[in-house]
N, C-alpha and C positions, 0 to 999 in steps of 0.2 A: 504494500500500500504506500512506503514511505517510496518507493522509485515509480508510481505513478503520478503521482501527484509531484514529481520533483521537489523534494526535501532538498535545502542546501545545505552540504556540509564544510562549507567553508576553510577554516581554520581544525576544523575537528579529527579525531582520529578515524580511523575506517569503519564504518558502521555506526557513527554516529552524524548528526546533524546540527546546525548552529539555528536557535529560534529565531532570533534578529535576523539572521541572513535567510532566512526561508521566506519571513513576513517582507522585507525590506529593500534586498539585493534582489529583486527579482520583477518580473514583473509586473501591474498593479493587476490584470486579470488575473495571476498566480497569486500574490496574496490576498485579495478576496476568498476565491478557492479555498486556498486553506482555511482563511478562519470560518469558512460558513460552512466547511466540513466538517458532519456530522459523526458522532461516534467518537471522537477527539478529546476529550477532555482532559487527558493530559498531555498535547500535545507543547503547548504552552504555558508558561509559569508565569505566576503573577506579577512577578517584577520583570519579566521581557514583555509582558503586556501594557504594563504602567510605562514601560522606559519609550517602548515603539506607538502610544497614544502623545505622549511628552513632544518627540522629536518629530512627528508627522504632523500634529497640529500646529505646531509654533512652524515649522516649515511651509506650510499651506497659509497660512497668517502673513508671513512674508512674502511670499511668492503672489496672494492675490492682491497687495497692493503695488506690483513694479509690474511693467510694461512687460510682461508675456503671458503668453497666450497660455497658462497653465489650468484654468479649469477650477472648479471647488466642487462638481458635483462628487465624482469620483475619491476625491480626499477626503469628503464627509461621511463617504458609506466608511472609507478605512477607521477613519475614528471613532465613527460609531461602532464596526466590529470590535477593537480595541475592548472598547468601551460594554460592549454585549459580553464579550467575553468576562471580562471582567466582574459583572454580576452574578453571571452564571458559575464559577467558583465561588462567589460569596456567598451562594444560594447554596451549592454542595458544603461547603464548608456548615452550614446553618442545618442544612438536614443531610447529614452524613449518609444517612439510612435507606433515603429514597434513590432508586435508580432509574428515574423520570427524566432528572434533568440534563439535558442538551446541550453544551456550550456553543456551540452550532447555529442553534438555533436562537438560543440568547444574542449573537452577533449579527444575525437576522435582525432580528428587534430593536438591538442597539443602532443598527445602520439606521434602518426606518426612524426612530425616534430622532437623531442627527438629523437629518435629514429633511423632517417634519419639522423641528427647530428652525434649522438655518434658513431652509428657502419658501415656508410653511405653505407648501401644496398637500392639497389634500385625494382628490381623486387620481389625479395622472400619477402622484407617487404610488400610490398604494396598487394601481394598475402597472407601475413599469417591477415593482419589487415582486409583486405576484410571478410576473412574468420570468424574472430570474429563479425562482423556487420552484415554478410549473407543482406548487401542491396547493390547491386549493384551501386548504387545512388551514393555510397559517392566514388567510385573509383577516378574520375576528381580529386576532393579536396584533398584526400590522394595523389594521384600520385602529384600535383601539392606542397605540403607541404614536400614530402620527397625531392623532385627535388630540391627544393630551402633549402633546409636545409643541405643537403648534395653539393651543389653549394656553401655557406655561409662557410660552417666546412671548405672546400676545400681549400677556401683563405686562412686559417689563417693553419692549422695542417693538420695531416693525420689522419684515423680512430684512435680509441681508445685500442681497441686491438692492432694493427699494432704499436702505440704507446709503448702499452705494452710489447709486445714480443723486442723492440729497450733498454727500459728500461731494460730489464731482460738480453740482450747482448743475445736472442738468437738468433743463423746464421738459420733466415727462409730466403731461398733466392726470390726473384722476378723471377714471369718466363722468362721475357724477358730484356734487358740491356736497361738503358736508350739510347736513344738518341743522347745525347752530350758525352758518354763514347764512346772514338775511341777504332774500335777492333783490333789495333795493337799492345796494351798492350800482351806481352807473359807470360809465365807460370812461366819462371822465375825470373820475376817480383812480382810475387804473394806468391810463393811457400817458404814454413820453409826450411832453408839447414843445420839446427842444429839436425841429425835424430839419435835416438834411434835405430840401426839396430839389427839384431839376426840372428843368425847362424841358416842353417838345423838342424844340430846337435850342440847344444849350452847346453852347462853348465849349471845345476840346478842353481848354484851356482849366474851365471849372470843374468840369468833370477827373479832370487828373487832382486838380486842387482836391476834391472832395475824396476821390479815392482814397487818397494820400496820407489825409488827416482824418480818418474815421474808417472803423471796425465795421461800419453795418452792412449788412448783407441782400439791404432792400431799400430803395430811394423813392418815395412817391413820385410822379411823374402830374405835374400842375400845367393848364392851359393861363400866361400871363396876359392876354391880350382882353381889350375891352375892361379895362380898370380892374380887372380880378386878378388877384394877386396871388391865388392858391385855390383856383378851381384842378379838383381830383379828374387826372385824365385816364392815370394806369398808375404801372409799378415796373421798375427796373430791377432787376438781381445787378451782384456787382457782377458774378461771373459773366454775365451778360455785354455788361459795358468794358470789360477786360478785354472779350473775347471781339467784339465790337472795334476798340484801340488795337489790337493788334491786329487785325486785316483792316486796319485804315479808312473805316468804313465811313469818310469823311463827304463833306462839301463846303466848296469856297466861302459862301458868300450864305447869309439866315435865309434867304430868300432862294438861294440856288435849288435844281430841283435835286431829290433823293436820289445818292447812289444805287445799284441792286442790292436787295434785300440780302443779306446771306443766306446761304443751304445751312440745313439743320447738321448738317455734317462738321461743319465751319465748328460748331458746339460739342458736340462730341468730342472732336480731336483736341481740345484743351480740356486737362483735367482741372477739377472744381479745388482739389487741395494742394493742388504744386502750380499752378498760376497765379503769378501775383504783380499788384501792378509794379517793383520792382522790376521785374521782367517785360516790361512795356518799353518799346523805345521807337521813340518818335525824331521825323526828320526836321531840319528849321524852318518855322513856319507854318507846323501842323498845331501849337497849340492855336493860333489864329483863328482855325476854322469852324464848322460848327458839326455836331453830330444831328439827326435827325433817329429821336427815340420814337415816335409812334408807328413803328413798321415791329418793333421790338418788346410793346409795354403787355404785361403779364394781363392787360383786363382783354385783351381783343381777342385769347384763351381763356375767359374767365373760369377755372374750375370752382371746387369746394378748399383751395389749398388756401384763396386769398379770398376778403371779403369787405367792403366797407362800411362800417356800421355810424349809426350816432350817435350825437353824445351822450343822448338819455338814455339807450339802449339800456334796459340792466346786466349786470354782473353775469347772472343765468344762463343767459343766452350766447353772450358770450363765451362763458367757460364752458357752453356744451358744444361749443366748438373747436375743441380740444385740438384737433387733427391738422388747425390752420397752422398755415407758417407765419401768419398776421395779420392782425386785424388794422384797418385802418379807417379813422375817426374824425366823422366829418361833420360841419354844423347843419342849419339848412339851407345855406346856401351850397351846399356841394364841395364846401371848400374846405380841405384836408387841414384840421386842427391837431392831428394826435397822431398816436401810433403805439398799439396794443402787442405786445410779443408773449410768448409763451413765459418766459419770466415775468412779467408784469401780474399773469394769473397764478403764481406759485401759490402752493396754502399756505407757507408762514409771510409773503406778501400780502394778502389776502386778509387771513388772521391780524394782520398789523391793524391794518385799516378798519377794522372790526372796532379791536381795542381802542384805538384813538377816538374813534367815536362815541364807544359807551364811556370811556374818560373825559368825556365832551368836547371831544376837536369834530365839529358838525362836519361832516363831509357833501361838496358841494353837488347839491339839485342840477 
């Protein structure tokens, strides 16, 4: 049994095997293996199980916060086995008498519990761990280990991903509001009114300036003619106006007519994260010119991604629209006051503006 399962004897003499190097040196489909093998209970001692839960958690702890692709599904079942196992001696140790219990199966349980903890799913886990056991037997006890492990995590944190993504500041939104957020928070309560606007017809010139000096990923696009100052015509991405500047997609004079459109090809062959205006280079005399955006602006593809709302709109509506890349916030005359991004609807944003209010900072109608 011990040369089917590849027992590793490392350093040892001949006929015997090293625990660590069986659980450890090997690899993670083979230590699984082992510990969820059955009939085992003395396969492992309690201080190679304590030492090998020690050195794989604090290692998977490290490893999930630096820039590789390492995984934590897979690290949790290990330490949960660790951990399974673990019991299941303490449980022999307690009823010497009885020869019911499993360590096997205890590292079953221990995985699930892990498992249920860190990422706290409950149906598809209890369905993919069935599927590794193929016994239906142990469905009650899984289901009943993740239920409570994921009831335990809940008191104290949120998942660990969800953790993660809070950590990293990224605006995932929740589908639905909680609760105790009133939806009579409005839009102009939410909304940036600091905006980077651009003309139909805008200036090489501005348009480098504004790349230049600003991170955002998305420019309103205003009609200035006829005394309106920031009537909403569309929206610009930057990649757009990069990709734009570097095939020169220029004209002499505000008045001259539009160069051809580019092919959708033209966008594709420059990538979205290694283009930048950096890498823009223009000849003398091009900032002079002027670009023509309405052959380009995101409204004349209107999807569900961009939408412009106003200002009274409530909170609600907005944040059930979770899915945009932006919302953009206009008075009624049409003309773009705001600009709504998925960080502006985060819940401890959200939650601020709550609290400021019942503290009595009125938030504006």
């Amino acid at each position: 049994d011990d040369e089917t399962r590849e027992l590793i004897r490392f350093t040892c003499p001949e006929g015997e095997y090293n625990e660590m190097a069986t659980m450890l040196f090997t690899t993670q489909e083979q230590g699984i293996k082992h510990l969820f093998s059955r009939r085992t209970n003395n396969e492992f001692t309690p201080f190679a199980l304590v030492s090998a839960f020690l050195l794989y958690f604090s290692m998977a702890m490290v490893t999930y916060g630096v820039a590789v692709p390492s995984g934590l599904f897979v690290p949790s079942i290990m330490a949960g086995t660790f951990c399974g196992r673990l019991m299941g001696q303490a449980m022999q140790s307690i009823f010497p008498h009885y020869s019911g219990i499993d360590n096997g199966t205890y590292a079953l349980i221990g995985a699930a519990a892990m498992l249920g903890g860190c990422t706290r799913m409950t149906i598809s886990l209890t369905v993919i761990l069935l599927e590794v056991t193929n016994d239906i037997q142990f469905l009650l006890p899984i289901m009943l280990a993740i239920m409570l492990a994921k009831y335990i995590g809940d008191r104290f944190n949120g998942p660990l991903y969800d953790t993660h993504v809070k950590l990293k500041y990224i605006p995932i939104l929740e589908p639905e509001l909680k609760e105790d957020i009133p939806i009579t928070i409005r839009a102009s309560n939410v909304m940036t009114h600091d905006l980077c606007v651009l003309r139909e017809d805008e200036s090489v010139a501005n348009i480098m300036e504004t790349l230049r000096h600003t991170t955002h990923n998305g420019f309103p696009v205003v009609d200035a003619t006829a005394g309106r100052t920031r009537c909403l015509k569309g929206l610009m991405l930057r990649h757009t106006l990069l990709v734009m500047l570097h095939n020169r997609v220029f004209k002499p004079l505000i008045d001259s007519p539009s160069p051809p459109v580019l092919h959708t090809d033209a966008f594709r062959h420059i990538s979205k994260n290694r283009f930048f205006i950096e890498h823009v280079t223009l000849s003398p005399g091009d900032e002079a010119k002027y670009m023509d955006l309405r052959p380009y602006n995101l409204f004349r593809g209107l999807g569900l991604r961009h939408l412009p709302v106003g200002m009274s709109m409530c909170h609600s509506v907005a944040y059930n629209s979770f899915a945009l890349l932006l919302l953009l916030t206009v008075d009624a005359r049409k003309d773009v006051v705001g600009i709504i991004t998925a960080k502006d609807l985060l819940e401890e944003v959200v939650e601020e503006l709550c609290e400021n209010e019942r503290d009595g900072v009125h938030l504006e109608e």
